[in-house]
N, C-alpha and C positions, 0 to 999 in steps of 0.2 A: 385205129383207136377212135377214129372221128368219127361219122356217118355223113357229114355234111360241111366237112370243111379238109381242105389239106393244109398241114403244116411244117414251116423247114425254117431250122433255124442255123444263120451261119454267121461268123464274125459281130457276134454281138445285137444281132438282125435276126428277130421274128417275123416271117410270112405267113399271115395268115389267108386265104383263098377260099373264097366261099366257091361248094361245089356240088351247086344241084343245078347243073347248066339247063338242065333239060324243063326246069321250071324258072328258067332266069334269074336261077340263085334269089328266090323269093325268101324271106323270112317264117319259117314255119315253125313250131313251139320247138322242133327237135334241134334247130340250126342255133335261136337264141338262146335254149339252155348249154348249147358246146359252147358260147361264144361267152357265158358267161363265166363257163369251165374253166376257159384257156385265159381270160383276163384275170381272174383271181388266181392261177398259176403263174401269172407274168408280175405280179404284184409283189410276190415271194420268189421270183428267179432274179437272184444278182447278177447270172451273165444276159439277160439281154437288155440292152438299152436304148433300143429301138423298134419300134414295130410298126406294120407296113398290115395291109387290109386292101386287098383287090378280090377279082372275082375270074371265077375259068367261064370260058366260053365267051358270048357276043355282052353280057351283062354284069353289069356291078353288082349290082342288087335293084330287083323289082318288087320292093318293099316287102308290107305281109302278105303272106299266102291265103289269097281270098277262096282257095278251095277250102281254109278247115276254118271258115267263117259259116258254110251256110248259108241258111237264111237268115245272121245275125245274130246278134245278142241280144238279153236285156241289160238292162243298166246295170244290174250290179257286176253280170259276169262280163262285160264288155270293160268294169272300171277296171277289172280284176285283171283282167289283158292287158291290158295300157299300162297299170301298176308294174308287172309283170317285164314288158319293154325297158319299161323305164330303171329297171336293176342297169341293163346293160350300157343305158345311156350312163347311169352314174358309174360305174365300174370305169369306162372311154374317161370320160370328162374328170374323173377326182385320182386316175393312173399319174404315177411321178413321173412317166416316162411319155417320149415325143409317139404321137402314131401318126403318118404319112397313111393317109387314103386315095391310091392310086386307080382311078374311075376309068374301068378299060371299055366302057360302054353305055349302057344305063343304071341310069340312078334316079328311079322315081317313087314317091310317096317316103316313107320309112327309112329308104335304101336312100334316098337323097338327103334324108335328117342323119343317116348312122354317117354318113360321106362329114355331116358338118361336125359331128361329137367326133370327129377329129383336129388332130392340129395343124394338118397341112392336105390338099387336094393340089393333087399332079391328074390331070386329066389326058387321056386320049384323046386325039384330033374325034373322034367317033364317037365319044364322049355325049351326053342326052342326059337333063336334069330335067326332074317335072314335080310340082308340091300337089302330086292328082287327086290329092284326097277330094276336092272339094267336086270333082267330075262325081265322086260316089257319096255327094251327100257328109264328106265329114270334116272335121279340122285336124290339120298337121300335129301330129304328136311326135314321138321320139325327141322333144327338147326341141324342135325345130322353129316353133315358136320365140322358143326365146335368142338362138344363135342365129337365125337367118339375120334380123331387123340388124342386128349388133354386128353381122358380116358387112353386109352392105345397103345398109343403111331402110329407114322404115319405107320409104314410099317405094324404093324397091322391092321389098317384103312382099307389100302389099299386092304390088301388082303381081308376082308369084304365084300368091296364096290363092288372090280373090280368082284371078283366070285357069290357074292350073294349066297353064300353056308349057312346053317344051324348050328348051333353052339348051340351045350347041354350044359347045366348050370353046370355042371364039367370045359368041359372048359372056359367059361364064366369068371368063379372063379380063372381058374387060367391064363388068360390074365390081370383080374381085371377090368372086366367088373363090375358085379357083390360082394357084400360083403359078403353074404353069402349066402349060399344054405343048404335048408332043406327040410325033407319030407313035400310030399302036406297036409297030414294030420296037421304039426306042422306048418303047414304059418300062418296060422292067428295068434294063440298064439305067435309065433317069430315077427311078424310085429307091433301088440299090445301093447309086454310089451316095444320094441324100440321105440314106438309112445309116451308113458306115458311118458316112461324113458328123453321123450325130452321135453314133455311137460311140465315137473315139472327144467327144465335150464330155467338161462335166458334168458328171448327171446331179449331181448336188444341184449345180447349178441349173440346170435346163430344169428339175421339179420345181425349184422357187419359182421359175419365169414364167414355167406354166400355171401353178397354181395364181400368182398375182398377178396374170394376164386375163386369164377365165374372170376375175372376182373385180375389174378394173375399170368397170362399165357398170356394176352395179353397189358400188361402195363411196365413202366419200374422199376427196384429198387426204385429210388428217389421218384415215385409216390406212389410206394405201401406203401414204408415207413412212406409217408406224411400220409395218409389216415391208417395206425398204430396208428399213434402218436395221430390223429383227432379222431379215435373211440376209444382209450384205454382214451384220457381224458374223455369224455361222459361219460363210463363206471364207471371211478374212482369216477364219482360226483352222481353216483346211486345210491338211498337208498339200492337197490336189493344187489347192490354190499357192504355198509356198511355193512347191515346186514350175508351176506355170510360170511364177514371176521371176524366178532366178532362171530360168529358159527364156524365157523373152529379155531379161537384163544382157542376157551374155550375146543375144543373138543381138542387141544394140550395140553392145561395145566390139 
C-alpha cells in the first residue's frame, strides 16, 4: 500500500517504519505525502491509541533528500517546501493521540525535528542527533525551532543549531533530549511495551495532556488554568473516569 513506509498495527499500537534504508530513510516528497496519509487516517481510526515512528535499517531518518533538491530553490518554491513539511509537523503535534519516536540510529536535520514533533524519544545506544542544516547553509525547519529551546532549554538550542555537531544518545539523555536509551537489540521490546502501556490510559485523558502540555510554554497562567478547569470537568463526567474510580475505591478497601 505504501512505497516508503511499513506499517503494523497491534493491540491498540500503530508502527510506523520508515523504509528507504538504502537512502537512510531520508525524507523525500513521496515518504512526507504517505506520512501525511497515515496521520490523517490515524486521526479517524478509534482502535489505535498509540503510535510509535522508528526506522529499518542503521537510520532514523536523514532528514530531506538532498537528491530532489538540485541545485536548489528560489524563494517562493523553497517557501512552498517548508510549507509543504510543515502539514506534517502539524498533523504529529495537533494528533489527540501519544507518538513514541523510537531513534534506532540517525537522526539528523528534518529527521531530528520529526524525532521532536513527537511526544516521547526512546533512543538506541547507536543512537546520532545532528540540527546539520546550518553545515548546508540553512536554518532548522520542521518546528524544530520552536520544540528544541522548549526541550532543553535555549543555550542548549543554541549550541545545537549554531555548530551543527553530532550528539550520542548518552548525551542526548542527559540534556533530556531523549527519555531513555537502550540497546538496539532491546528497542523495539522498550517502545512496545510503552506503546501498550499507553494504549490501555485514557485517551480522553492522554488528548487534554497533550494538547495543554504543547500550549504550556507559550500561554499565560489564567489561560492554562482556564483550559484545567474546562478539560478536568469533561473528564469528571466520563464514564472512563467513573469507572477508574470505583476500581481504584474497591482496590483501597
Amino acid at each position: 500500500m505504501y512505497e516508503t513506509l511499513l506499517i503494523n498495527k497491534t493491540e491498540g499500537v500503530m508502527v510506523i517504519k520508515f523504509n528507504r534504508p538504502d537512502a537512510f530513510n531520508a525524507l523525500n516528497l513521496r515518504m512526507r505525502e504517505e506520512l501525511c496519509q497515515v496521520f490523517e487516517e490515524i486521526v479517524k481510526d478509534v482502535e489505535t491509541k498509540a503510535v510509535v515512528l522508528t526506522g529499518t535499517g542503521k537510520s532514523f531518518c536523514a532528514g530531506g533528500d538532498v537528491k530532489e533538491q538540485g541545485e536548489g530553490f528560489d524563494a517562493i518554491s523553497g517557501r512552498d517546501r517548508i510549507i509543504n513539511l510543515q502539514r506534517l509537523f502539524k498533523l504529529m503535534v495537533n494528533l489527540d493521540k501519544p507518538i513514541i519516536c523510537a531513534v534506532n540510529g540517525v537522526a539528523v536535520g528534518a529527521g531530528f525535528n520529526l524525532a521532536l514533533a513527537g511526544d516521547l524519544i526512546i533512543a538506541a545506544e547507536e543512537a546520532r542527533f545532528s540540527q546539520i542544516f546550518i553545515n548546508l547553509g540553512l536554518i532548522p525547519d520542521f518546528g524544530g525551532m520552536f520544540i528544541l529551546p522548549r526541550l532543553i532549554g535555549l543555550a542548549r538550542a543554541k549550541d545545537l543549531v549554531f555548530t551543527g555537531r553530532m550528539v550520542d544518545a548518552r548525551e542526548a539523555k542527559d540534556i533530556g533530549l531523549v527519555s531513555q536509551v537502550v540497546p538496539l537489540a532491546d528497542l523495539e521490546t522498550t517502545y512496545m511495551n510503552l506503546a501498550k502501556t499507553l494504549a490501555t490510559r485514557s485517551a480522553r485523558a492522554l488528548a487534554f495532556d497533550k494538547s495543554i502540555l504543547n500550549r504550556s510554554q507559550s500561554i499565560d497562567i489564567a489561560t492554562l488554568l482556564e483550559l484545567e478547569s474546562f478539560s478536568q470537568g469533561i473528564c469528571f463526567q466520563s464514564e472512563e473516569h467513573k469507572q477508574l474510580l470505583k476500581a481504584f475505591l474497591n482496590r483501597k478497601k
